[in-house]
Phi, psi and omega in degrees: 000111181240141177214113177290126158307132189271347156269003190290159157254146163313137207290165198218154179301162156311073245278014148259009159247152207278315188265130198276294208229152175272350174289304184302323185298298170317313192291267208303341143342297178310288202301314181307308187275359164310289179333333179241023171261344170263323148341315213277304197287013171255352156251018166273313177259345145219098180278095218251106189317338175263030166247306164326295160324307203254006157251344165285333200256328164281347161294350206243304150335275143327291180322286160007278177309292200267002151314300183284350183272328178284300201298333176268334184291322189285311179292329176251015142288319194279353185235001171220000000 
């Protein structure tokens, strides 16, 4: 038994997730931690606290991305 609110609006994403699609989610996923696994080594060679800074926030990023890419990958399984 289901019954429509005549103001609800269609549910809209989350607002934590990053990723549209899980193929898309993945490559930048992907591509943010290339990015900050090279951070890591150019602050490896010169360790500057803002070269640290900037492989935490595309590692962080990365994660971010394939979190929401498992999470929609996951969601359209349970459901079709």
């Amino acid at each position: 038994m289901s019954a429509k609110i005549a103001y609800m609006k269609p549910a809209k994403n989350p607002w934590w997730q990053t990723a549209k699609t899980p193929k898309r989610g993945f490559i930048t996923g992907g591509v943010w931690l290339f990015l900050a696994a090279a951070w890591v080594l150019v602050a490896v060679g010169d360790p500057t606290p803002w070269h640290w800074g900037f492989a935490a926030v595309w590692a962080v990023g990365g994660v971010g991305n394939l979190v929401s890419a498992v999470l929609l990958r996951r969601r359209q399984r349970d459901s079709g």
